[in-house]
C-alpha positions in Angstrom: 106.6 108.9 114.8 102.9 109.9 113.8 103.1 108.8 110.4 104.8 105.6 111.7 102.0 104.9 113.8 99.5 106.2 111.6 100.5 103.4 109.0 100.5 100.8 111.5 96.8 101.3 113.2 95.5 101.5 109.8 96.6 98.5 108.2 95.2 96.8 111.6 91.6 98.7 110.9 91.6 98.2 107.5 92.7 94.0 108.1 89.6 94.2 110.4 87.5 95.8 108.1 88.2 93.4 105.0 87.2 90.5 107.3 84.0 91.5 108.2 82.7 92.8 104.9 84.5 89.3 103.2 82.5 87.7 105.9 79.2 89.2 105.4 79.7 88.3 101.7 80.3 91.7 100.4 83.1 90.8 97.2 83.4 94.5 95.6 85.8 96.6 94.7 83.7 99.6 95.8 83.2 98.0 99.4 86.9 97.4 99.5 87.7 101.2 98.3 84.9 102.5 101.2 86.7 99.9 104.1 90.2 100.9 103.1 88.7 104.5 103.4 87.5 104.3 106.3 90.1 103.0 107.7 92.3 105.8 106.9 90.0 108.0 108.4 89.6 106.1 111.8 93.1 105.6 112.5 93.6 109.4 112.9 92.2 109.4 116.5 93.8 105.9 117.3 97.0 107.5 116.2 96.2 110.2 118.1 95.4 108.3 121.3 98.2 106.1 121.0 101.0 108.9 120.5 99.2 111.2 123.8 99.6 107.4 126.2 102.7 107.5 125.0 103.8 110.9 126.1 107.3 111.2 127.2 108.0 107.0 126.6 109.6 108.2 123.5 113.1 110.2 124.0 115.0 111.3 120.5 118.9 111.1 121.2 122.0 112.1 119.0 124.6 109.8 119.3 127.2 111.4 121.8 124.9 113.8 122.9 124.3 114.5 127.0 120.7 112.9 127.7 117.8 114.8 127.7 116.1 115.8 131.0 112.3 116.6 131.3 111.7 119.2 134.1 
């Protein structure tokens, strides 16, 4: 579920990144290596945050198995 997430929050931050430095004019591969690398980076406490709202929203179940209760 992390990695899922992770994957998904940083495409968005890297998307967002691309635009603003394609924006402000900045067309190099360097600036492109540094946004996708940040974005990486910052999508580790958006994955985070996401995956602690989420909490117990996400229940794992075998097939034919009894449900699972939380106490």
């Amino acid at each position: 579920m992390m990695m899922a997430v992770h994957s998904l929050a940083t495409t968005v931050l890297m998307g967002i990144g691309l635009v603003a430095v394609l924006g402000a004019g900045l067309v190099d591969g360097y600036v492109f290596l540094a946004v996708i690398a940040l974005a990486f980076v910052a999508a580790l406490p958006v994955t985070w945050i996401v995956l602690r709202k989420l909490g117990g929203a996400v229940v794992i179940q075998d097939e034919g198995a009894a449900p699972l209760r939380r106490p």
